[in-house]
C-alpha positions as CSV (number, residue, x, y, z in Angstrom):
1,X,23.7,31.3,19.4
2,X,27.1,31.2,20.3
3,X,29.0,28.5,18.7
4,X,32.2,28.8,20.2
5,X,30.4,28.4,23.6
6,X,28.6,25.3,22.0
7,X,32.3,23.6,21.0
8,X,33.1,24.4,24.3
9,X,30.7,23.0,26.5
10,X,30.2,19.8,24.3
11,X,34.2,19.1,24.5
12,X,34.0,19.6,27.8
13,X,31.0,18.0,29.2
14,X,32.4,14.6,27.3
15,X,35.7,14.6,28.7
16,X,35.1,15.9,32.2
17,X,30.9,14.3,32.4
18,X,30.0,11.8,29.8
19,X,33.3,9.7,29.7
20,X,33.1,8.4,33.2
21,X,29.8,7.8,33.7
22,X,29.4,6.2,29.7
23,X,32.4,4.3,31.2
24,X,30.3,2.9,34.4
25,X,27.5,2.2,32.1
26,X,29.5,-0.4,29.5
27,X,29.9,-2.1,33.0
28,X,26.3,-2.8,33.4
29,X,25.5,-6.3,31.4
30,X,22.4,-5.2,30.1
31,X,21.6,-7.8,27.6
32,X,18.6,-7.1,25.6
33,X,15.2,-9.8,26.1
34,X,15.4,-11.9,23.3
35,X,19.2,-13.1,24.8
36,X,18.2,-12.9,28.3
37,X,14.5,-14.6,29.2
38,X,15.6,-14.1,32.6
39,X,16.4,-10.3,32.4
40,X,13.7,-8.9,34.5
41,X,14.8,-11.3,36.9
42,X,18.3,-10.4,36.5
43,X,17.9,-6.4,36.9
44,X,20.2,-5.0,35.0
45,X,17.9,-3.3,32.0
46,X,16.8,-1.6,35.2
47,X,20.3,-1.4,36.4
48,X,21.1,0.7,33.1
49,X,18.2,2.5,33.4
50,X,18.9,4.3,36.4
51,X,22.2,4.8,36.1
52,X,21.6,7.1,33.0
53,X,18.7,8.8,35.2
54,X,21.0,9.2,37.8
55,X,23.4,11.1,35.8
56,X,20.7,13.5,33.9
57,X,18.9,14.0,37.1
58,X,22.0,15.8,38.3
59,X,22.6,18.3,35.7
60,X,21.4,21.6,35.4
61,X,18.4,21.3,33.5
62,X,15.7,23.7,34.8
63,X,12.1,22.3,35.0
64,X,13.4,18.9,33.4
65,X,11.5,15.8,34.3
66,X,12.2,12.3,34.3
67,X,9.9,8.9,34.4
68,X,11.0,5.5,34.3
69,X,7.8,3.9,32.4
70,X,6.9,0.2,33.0
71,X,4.1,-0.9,31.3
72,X,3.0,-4.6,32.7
73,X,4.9,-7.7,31.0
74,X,7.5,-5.1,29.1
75,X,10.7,-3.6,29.2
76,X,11.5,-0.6,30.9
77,X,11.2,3.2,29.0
78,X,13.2,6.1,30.3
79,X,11.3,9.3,29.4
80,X,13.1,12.8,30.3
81,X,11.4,15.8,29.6
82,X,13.0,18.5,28.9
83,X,10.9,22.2,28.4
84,X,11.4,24.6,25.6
85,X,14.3,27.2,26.2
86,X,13.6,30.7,24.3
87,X,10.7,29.1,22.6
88,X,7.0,29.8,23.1
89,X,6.3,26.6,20.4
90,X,4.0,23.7,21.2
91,X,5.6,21.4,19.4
92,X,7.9,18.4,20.4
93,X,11.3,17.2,19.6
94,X,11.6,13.3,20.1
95,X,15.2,12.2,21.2
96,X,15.7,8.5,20.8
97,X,18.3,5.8,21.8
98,X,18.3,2.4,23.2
99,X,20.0,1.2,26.6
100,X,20.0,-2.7,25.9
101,X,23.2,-4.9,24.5
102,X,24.1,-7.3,22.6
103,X,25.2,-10.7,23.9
104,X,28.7,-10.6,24.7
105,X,30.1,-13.2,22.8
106,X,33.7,-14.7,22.9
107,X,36.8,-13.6,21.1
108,X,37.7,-10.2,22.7
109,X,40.9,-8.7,22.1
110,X,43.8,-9.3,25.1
111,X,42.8,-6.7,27.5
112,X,39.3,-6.1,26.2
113,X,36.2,-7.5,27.4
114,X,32.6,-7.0,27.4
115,X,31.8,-5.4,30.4
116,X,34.7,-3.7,31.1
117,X,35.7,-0.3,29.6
118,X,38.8,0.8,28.7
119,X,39.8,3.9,27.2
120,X,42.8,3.9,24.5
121,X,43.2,6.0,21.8
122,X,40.5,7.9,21.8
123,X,38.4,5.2,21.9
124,X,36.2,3.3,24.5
125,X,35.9,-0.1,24.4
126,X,32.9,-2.3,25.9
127,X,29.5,-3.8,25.3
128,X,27.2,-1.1,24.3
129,X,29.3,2.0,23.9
130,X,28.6,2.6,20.6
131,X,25.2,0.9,20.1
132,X,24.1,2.8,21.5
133,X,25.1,3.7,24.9
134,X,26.5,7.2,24.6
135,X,23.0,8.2,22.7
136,X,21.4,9.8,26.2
137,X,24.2,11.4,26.6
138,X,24.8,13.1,23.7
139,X,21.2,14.1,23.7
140,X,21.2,16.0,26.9
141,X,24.8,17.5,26.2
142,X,23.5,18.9,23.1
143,X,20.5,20.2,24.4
144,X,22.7,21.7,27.7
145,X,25.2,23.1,24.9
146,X,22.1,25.2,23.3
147,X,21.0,26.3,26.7
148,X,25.0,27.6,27.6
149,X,25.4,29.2,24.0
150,X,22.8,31.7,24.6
151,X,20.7,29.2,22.0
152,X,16.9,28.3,21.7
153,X,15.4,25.4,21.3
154,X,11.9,22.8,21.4
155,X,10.5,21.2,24.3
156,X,12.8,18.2,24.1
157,X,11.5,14.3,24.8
158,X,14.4,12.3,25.0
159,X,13.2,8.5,25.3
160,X,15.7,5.7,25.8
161,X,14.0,2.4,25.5
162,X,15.4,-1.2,26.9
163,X,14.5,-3.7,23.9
164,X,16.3,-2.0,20.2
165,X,18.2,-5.1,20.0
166,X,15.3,-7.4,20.5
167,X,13.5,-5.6,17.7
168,X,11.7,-3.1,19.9
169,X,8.9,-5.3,20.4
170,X,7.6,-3.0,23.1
171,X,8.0,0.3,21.3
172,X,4.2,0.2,19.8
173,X,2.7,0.0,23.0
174,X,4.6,2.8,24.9
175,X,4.1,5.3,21.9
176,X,-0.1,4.6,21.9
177,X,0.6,5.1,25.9
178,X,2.6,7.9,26.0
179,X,1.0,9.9,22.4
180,X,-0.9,12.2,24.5
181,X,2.7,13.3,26.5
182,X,4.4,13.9,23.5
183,X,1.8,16.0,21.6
184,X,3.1,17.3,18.3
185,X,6.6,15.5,17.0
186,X,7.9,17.9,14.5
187,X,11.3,16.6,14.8
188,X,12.8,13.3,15.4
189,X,16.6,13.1,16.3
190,X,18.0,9.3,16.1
191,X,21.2,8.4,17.5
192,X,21.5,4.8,16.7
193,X,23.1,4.6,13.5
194,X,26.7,5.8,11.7
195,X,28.3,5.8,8.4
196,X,31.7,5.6,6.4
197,X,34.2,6.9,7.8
198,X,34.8,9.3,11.1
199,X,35.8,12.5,8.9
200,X,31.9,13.9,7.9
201,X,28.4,13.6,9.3
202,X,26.7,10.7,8.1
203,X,22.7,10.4,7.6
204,X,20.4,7.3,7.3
205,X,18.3,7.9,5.0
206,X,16.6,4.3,4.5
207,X,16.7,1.4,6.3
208,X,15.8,-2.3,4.8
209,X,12.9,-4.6,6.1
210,X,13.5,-8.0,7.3
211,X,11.6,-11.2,6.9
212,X,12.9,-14.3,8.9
213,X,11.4,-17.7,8.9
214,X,12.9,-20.9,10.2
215,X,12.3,-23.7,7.7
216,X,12.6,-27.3,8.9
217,X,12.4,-30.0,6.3
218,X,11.5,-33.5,7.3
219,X,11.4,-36.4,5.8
220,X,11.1,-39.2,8.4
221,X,10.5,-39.9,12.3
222,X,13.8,-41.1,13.2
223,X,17.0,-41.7,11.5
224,X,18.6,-44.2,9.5
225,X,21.9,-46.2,8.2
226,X,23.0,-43.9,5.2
227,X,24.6,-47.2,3.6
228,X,21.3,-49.0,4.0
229,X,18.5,-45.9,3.5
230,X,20.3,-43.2,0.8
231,X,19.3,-43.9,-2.7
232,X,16.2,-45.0,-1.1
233,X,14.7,-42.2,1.2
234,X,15.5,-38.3,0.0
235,X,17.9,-36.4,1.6
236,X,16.2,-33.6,3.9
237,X,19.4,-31.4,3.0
238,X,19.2,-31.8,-0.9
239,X,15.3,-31.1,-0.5
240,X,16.2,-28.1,1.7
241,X,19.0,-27.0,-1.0
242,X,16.1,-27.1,-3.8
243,X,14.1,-24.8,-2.2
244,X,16.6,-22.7,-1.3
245,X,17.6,-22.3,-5.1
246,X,13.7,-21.2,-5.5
247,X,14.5,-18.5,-3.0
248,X,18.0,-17.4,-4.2
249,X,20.5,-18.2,-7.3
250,X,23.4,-19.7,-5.6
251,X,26.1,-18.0,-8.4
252,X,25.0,-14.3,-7.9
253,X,23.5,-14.2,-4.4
254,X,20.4,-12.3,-6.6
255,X,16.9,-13.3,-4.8
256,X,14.6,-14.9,-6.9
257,X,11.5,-13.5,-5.2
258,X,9.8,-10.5,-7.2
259,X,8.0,-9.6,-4.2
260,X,11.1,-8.2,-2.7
261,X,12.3,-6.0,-5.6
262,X,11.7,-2.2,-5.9
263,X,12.7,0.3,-8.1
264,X,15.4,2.6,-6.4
265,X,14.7,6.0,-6.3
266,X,16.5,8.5,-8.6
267,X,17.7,10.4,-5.8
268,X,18.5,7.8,-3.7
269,X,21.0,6.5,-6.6
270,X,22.6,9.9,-6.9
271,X,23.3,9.8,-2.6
272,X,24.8,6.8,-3.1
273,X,27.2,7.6,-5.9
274,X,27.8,11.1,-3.5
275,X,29.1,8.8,-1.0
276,X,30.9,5.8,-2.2
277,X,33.2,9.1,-3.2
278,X,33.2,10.9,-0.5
279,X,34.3,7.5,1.1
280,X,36.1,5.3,-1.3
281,X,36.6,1.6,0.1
282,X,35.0,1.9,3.2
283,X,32.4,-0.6,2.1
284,X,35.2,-3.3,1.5
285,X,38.3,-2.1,3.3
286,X,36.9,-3.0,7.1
287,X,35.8,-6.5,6.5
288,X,38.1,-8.8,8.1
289,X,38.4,-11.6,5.0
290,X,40.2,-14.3,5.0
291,X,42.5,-15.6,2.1
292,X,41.8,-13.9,-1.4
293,X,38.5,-13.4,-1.2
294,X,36.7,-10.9,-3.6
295,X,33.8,-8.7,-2.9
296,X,30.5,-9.6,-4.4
297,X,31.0,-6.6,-6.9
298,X,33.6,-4.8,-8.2
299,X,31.6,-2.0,-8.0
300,X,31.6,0.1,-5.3
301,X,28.2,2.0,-6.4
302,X,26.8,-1.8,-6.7
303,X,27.7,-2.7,-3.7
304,X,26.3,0.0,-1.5
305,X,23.0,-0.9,-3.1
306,X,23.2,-4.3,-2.7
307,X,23.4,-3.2,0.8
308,X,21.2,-0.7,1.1
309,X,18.1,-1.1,-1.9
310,X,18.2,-4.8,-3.0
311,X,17.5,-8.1,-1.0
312,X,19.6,-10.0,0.6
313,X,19.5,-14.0,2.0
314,X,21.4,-15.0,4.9
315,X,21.5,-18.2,6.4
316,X,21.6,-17.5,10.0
317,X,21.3,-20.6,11.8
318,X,20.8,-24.9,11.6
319,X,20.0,-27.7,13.4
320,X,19.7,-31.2,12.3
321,X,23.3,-31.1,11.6
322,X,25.7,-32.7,14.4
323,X,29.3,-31.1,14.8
324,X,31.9,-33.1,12.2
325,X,33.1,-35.1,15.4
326,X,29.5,-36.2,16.5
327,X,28.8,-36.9,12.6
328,X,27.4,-41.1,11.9
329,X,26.7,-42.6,9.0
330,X,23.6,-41.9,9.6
331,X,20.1,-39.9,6.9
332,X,19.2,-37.8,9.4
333,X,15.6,-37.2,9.8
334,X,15.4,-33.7,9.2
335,X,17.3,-30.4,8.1
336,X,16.5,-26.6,10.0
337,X,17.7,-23.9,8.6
338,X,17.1,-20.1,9.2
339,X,16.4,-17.6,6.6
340,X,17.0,-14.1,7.3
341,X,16.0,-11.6,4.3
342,X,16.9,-8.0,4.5
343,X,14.2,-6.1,2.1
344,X,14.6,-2.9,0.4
345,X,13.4,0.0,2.3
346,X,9.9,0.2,0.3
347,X,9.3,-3.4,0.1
348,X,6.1,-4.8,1.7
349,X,7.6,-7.3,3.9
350,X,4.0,-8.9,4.5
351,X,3.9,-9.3,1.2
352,X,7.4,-10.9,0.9
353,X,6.6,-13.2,3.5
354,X,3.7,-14.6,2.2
355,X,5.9,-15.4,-1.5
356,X,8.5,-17.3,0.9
357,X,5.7,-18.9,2.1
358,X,4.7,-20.0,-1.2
359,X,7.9,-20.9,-2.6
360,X,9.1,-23.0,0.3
361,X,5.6,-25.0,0.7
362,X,4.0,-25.6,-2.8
363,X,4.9,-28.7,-4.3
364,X,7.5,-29.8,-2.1
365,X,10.1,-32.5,-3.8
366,X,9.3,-35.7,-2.9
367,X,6.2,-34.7,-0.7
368,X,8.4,-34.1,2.4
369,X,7.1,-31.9,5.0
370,X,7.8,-28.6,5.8
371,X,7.6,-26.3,8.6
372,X,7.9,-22.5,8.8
373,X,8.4,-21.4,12.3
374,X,9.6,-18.0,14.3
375,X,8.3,-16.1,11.2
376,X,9.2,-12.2,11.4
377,X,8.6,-9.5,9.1
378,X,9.0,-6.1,9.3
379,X,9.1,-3.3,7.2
380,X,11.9,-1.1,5.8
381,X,12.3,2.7,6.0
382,X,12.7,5.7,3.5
383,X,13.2,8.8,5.1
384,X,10.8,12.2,3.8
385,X,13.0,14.7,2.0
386,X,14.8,17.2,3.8
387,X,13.6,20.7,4.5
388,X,15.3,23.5,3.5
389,X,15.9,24.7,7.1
390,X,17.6,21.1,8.1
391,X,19.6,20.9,4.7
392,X,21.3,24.4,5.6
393,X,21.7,23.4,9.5
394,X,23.7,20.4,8.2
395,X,25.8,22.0,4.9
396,X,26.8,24.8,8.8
397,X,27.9,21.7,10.3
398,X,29.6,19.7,7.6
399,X,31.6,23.4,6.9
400,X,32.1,24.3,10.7
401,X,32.2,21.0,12.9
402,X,33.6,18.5,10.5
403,X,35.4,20.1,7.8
404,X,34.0,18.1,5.2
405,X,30.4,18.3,3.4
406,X,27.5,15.5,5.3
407,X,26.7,12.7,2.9
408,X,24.0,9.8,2.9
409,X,24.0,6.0,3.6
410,X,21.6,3.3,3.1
411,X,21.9,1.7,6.1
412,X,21.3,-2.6,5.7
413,X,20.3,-2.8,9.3
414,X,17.0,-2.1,10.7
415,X,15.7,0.7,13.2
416,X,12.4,-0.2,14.1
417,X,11.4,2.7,16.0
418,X,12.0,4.9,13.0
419,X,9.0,3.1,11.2
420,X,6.9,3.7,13.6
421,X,7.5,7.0,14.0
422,X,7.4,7.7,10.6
423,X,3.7,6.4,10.8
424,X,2.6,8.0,13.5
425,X,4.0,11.3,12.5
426,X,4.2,11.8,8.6
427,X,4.9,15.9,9.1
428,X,7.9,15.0,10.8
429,X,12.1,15.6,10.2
430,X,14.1,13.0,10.8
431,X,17.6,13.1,11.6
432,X,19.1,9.8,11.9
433,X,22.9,10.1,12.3
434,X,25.1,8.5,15.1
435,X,29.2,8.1,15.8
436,X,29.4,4.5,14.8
437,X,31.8,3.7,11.9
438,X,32.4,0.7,9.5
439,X,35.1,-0.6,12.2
440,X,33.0,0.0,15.5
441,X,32.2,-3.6,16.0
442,X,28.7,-3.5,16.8
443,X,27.8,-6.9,17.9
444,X,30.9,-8.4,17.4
445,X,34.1,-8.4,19.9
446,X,35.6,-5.3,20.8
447,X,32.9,-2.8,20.4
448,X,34.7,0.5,20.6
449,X,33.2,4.2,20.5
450,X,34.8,6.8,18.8
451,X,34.9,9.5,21.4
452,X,35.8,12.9,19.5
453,X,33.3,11.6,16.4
454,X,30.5,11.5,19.2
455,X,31.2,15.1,20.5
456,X,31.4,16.2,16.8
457,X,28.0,14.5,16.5
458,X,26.6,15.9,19.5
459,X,27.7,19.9,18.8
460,X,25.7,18.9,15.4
461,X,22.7,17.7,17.1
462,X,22.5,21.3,19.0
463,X,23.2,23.5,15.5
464,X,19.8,21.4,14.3
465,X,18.1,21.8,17.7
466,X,18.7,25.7,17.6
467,X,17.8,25.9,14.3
468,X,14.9,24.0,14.4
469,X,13.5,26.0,17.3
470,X,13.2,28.9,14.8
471,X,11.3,27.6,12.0
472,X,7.2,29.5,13.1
């Protein structure tokens, strides 16, 4: 294969192709399910939907196929099919990337918004450019920049799904339905993830679990005077602070629930080291503190496991509480809080649940009541060891596309299509990489894709498809 020709026709298909049309797509306010109840009703998950099928219908993709799949009650599933190219093999690459956004939210920069792209410094702003909007593309330019550099490759399945940020909820049931279709996985490409800086290729090699449970501790029907009831009747928040400090020591941020320690693998200790050097500070350096605030560790090493191999509480969410300016004298009835655990990659996150459970219902101070509701759990992901055929595709790229050697994260978020995958096909290689960086702003305001990271990403993603395509 040619790999001039693939620089070439990557570079070029994102400036002269992807750009505009990735550009058209930010536009579309495709906000994922569980922010929008009404989004069926309001079209635009289908909206997005066909306007990436629009644009991959029209290249020049000989024999390709694509199927918007709707199974009844769920979220749209583009499916494009793309035959092998100079390869008699019967076995299946699966492409994967999500078309759904975040909420909007408030607090975009002057001249930035949401749902409207603008292109500045090599950058595109807007809701969904980074996560994970450009994913489709990329996917077919690399498989187009194969095809141009004289290259072979897989029968290629690229699936773009509508519901990543609602936890892929759907994803189980479209993979029993289309399992037959896809036949033999031997590869899995992910485009939904990043790293540490925009200078090297960056893979995920583990991704933590999550339980969430939303505790609400009561202690009476209505509420009272606090000059007349406190002293007398408990406090819902002091009872809700006691069993938080069952959950989670309060000086160290270390949870207190065995259940959700593992021991980190060896090798996965050494990746880490490998890239809090290749990419000192990156961890810290992005987050916008406030005051003199100190990181949770000195240590860099420490922190990227806290991150990446050790549990984590968050408090996501109250109610009970009125704003300061609504606030009586008044012992409120009750206290909700939401507890959001993120679970180190090999934790059992039924198993965590179920301690939570424990912890936050057994002997209760004072006999209040408690109620666990909108429990979640899911588990983490550890990624097989590479083979020796993808570790020397990527040590090609690091050398020839980026200039630097690829390096590892532990990524704290969660991908849950990678699970499943994982489970349905254990032969498989994984390569979960992506353009988003440590300043992107997924999620938050002004969401911005880093354009020449993505076409570095992409001409990577065709080196791996080539490669893989030769592996009998």
């Amino acid at each position: 294969m040619d790999r001039s020709v693939v620089t070439s026709t990557v570079r070029t298909l994102w400036d002269d192709d992807i750009v505009p049309s990735l550009s058209r797509l930010v536009a579309v306010p495709a906000i994922s399910p569980a922010f929008d109840p009404a989004w069926e009703e309001h079209g635009e998950l289908a909206a997005a939907i066909e306007h990436v099928r629009t644009w991959i219908a029209a290249r020049d993709l000989p024999g390709v196929t694509l199927e918007v799949v709707q199974l009844a009650g769920r979220t749209p599933l583009l499916v494009v099919d793309v035959p092998a190219a100079g390869n008699p093999g019967d076995d299946t690459v699966l492409l994967y990337g999500h078309l759904d956004k975040q909420p909007p939210v408030g607090g975009w920069s002057e001249g930035l918004g949401p749902w409207t792209p603008v292109l500045r410094d090599g950058r595109l702003y807007g809701r969904g450019s980074a996560d994970d909007g450009y994913s489709g593309y990329a996917a077919i330019a690399a498989i187009e920049a194969v095809r141009a550099a004289g290259g072979s490759h897989s029968r290629c399945v690229v699936l773009l799904e509508t519901g990543e940020e609602s936890g892929s909820p759907d994803l189980p049931a479209y993979l029993e339905h289309l399992s037959e279709r896809l036949g033999r996985v031997s590869l899995v490409v992910c485009l939904d993830s990043g790293g540490s800086d925009y200078e090297r290729m960056w893979l995920t090699t583990s991704l933590r679990g999550l339980v969430q449970v939303t505790m609400t501790v009561r202690v009476l029907d209505g509420g009272l005077h606090s000059g007349m009831a406190s002293g007398i009747v408990p406090s819902s928040f002091r009872i809700a602070r006691a069993l938080l400090d069952r959950l989670e020591d309060s000086a160290t941020g270390e949870v207190l629930v065995p259940e959700m320690h593992v021991d980190i693998p060896a090798h996965r200790l050494a990746e880490v080291r490998e890239a809090v050097e290749a990419a000192p500070g990156a961890l810290w350096g992005p987050v916008p503190r406030v005051g003199d605030l100190r990181p949770m560790s000195d240590d860099e090493v420490e922190l990227a496991l806290n991150a990446g191999w050790r549990p984590t509480l968050s408090v996501t969410g109250a109610d009970g509480l009125p704003a300061p300016d609504d606030a009586g004298n008044v012992l409120r009835p009750f206290t909700t809080l939401v507890l959001s655990f993120r679970l180190p990659p090999t934790a059992s996150s039924a198993v965590a649940l179920e301690a939570v459970r424990a912890k936050l219902t057994t002997d209760v101070p004072y006999g209040a009541t408690v109620e666990l509701s909108r429990v979640e759990a899911a588990d983490g992901w550890n990624a097989p060891a590479l083979a020796p055929w993808l570790s020397a595709t990527l040590d090609e790229a690091g050398e020839k596309v980026f200039g630097a050697p690829w390096r590892t994260v532990s990524l704290g978020g969660s991908i849950p299509f990678m699970g499943l995958l994982h489970e349905a096909y254990p032969d498989a290689q994984f390569l979960v990489t992506g353009a988003v960086g440590p300043d992107s702003n997924c999620h938050v305001p002004d969401e911005w894709l880093h354009l020449a990271h993505a076409a570095r990403i992409t001409e990577a993603v065709a080196l791996v498809l080539d490669a893989h395509s030769r592996q009998r």
